[in-house]
C-alpha positions as CSV (number, residue, x, y, z in Angstrom):
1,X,4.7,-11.6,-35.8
2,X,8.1,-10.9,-36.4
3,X,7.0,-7.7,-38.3
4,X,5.1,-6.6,-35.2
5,X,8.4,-7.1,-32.8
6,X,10.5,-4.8,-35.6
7,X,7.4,-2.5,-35.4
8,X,7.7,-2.3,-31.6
9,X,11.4,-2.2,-31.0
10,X,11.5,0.6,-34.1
11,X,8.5,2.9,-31.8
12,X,10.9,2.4,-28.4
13,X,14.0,3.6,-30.2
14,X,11.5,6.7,-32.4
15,X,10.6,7.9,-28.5
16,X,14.1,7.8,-27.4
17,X,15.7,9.0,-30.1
18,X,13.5,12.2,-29.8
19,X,14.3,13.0,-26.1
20,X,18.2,12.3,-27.2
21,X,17.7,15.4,-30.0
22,X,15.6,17.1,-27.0
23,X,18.3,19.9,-25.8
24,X,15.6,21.2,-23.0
25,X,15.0,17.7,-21.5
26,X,19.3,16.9,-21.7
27,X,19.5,19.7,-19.4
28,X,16.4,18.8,-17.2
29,X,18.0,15.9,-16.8
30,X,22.0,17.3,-15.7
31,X,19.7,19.2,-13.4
32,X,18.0,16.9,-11.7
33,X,21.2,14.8,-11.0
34,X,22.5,18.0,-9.2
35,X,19.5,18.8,-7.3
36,X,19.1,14.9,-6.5
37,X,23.0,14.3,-5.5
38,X,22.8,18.0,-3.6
39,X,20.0,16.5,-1.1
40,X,22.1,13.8,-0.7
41,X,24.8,15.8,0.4
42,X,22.9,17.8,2.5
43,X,21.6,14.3,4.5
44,X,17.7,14.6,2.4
45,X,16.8,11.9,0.9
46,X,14.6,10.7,-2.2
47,X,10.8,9.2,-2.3
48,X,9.4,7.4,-5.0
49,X,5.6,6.9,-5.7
50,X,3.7,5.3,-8.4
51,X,0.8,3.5,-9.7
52,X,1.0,-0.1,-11.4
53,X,4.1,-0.6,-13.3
54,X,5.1,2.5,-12.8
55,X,5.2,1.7,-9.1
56,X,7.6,-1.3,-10.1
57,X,9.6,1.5,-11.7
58,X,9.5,4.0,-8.5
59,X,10.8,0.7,-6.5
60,X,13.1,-0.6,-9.0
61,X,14.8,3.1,-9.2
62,X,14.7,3.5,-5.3
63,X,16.4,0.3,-4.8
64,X,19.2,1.6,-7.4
65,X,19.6,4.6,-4.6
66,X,19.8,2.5,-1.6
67,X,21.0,-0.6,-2.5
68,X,24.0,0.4,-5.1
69,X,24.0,0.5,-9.0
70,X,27.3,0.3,-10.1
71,X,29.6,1.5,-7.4
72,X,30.5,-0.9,-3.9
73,X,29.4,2.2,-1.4
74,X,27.9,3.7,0.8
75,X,23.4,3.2,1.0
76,X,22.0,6.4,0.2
77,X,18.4,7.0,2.1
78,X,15.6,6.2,-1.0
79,X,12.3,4.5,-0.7
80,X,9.6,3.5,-2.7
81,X,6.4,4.5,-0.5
82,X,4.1,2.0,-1.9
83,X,5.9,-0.8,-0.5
84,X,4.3,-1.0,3.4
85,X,0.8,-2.9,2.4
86,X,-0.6,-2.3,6.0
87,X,0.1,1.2,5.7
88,X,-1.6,1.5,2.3
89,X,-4.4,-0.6,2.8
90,X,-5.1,1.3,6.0
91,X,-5.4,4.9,4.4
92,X,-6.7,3.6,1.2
93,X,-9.6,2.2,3.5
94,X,-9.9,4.1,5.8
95,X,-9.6,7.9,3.8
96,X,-8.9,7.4,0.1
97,X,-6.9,5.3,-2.5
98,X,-6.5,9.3,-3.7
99,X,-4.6,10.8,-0.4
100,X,-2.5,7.2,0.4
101,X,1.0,9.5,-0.7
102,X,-0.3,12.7,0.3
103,X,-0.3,11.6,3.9
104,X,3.0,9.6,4.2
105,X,4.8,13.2,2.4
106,X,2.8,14.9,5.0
107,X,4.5,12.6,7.9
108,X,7.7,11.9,6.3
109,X,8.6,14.7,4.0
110,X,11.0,17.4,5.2
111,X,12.2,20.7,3.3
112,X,14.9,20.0,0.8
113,X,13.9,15.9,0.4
114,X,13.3,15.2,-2.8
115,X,10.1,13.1,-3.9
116,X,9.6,11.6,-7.6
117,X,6.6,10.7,-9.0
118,X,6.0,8.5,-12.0
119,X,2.5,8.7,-14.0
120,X,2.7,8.6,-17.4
121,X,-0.6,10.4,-17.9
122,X,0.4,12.9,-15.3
123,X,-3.1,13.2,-13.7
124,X,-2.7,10.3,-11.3
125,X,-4.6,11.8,-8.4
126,X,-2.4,10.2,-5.6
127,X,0.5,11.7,-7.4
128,X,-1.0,14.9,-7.8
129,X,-1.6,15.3,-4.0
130,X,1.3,13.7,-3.0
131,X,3.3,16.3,-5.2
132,X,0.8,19.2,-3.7
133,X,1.7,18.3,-0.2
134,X,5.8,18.4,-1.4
135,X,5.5,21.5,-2.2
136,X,3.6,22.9,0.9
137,X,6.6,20.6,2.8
138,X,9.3,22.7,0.1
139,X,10.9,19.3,-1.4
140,X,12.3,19.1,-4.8
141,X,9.6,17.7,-7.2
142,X,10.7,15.5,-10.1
143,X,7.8,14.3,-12.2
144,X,7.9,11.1,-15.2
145,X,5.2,11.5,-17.2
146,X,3.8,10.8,-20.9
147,X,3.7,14.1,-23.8
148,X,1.9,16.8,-22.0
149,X,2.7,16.2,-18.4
150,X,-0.8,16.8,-17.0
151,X,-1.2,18.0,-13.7
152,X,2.2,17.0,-13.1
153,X,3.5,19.2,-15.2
154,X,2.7,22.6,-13.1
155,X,3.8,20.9,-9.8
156,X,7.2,19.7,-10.8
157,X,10.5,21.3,-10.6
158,X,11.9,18.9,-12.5
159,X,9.9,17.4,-15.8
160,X,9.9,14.3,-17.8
161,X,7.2,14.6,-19.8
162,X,8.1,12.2,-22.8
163,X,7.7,12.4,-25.9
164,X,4.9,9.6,-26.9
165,X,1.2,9.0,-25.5
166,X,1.9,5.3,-25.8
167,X,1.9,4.1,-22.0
168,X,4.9,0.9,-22.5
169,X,7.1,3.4,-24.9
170,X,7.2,6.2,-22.3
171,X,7.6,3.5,-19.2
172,X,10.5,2.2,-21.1
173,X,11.6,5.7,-21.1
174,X,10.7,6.6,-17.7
175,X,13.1,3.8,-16.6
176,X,16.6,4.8,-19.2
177,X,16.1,8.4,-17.7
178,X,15.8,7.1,-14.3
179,X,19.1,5.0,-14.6
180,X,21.0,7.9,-15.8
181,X,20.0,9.6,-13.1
182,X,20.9,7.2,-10.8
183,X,24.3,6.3,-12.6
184,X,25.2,9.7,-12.6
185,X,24.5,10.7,-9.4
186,X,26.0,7.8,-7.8
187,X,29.1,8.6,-9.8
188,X,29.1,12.5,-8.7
189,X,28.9,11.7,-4.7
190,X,30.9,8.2,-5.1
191,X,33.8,9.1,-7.4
């Protein structure tokens, strides 16, 4: 057993180790803090969606947003849109599990609000539509996905698509980029 937890720990740090020599993604990922702490500063503010864990992950990084990560100061206006069950289980029953994002972007969204979406195969369909409905709302798109970013990959203005097809190697990346993120653009509005 011990061999498999070497084998395991060795494939987290292979995946990571490849977006660290990834020049293109370093960038996309400077970029994204800008774009993020710019809405911010212009009084937008940032949705998460997801499916599963990576729905833990949208709420776990939204919480980092309004809640603090490092810094004593000021909440900044992030949300995880998964988390109001009644509202979920309403349009999930009432129109489709597939549009339950898609309709709160369409209520909530304005131009300029950032959304970020998390599916590692990219081709969540609740993601998709919730990311086609940003875009005909003009928000920033920032998508987390696995190697070839599916249908994400076309809708997002910012793109994650890591390096692996294994769904735990590219979640555990999903969340090291996301903290970066949020460290850094706590630090560029809070320092």
């Amino acid at each position: 057993m011990s061999k498999r937890v070497k084998e395991i720990i060795s494939a987290s740090i292979e995946t990571k180790q490849k977006i660290l020599a990834d020049e293109k993604m370093l960038q996309t990922i400077c970029d994204a803090v800008n774009a993020i702490a710019d809405a911010f500063k212009n009084g937008k503010k940032v949705l998460f969606c997801g499916n599963g864990g990576s729905a833990a992950d949208a709420q776990h990084l939204a919480a980092e947003f309004s809640g603090r990560f490092y810094k004593d100061r000021t909440a900044l206006p992030s949300e995880a849109l998964h988390c109001n069950t009644s509202y979920l289980t309403a349009v999930a029953n009432d129109y489709s599990y597939d549009v339950i994002y898609s309709r709160i972007i369409e209520g909530t969204g304005n131009a300029g609000d950032v959304l970020v979406g998390l599916s590692t195969s990219g081709n969540s369909g609740n993601i998709v539509k919730a990311f086609e409905a940003a875009k005909e709302k003009q928000m920033i798109t920032v998508g987390f996905t696995g190697e070839t970013g599916g249908k994400m990959k076309e809708l997002s203005d910012y793109l994650f698509n890591i390096p692996s097809k294994d769904t735990p190697r590219i979640q555990e990346s999903h969340i090291m980029i996301g903290h970066i993120i949020c460290e850094l653009v706590e630090t560029k509005l809070f320092s």
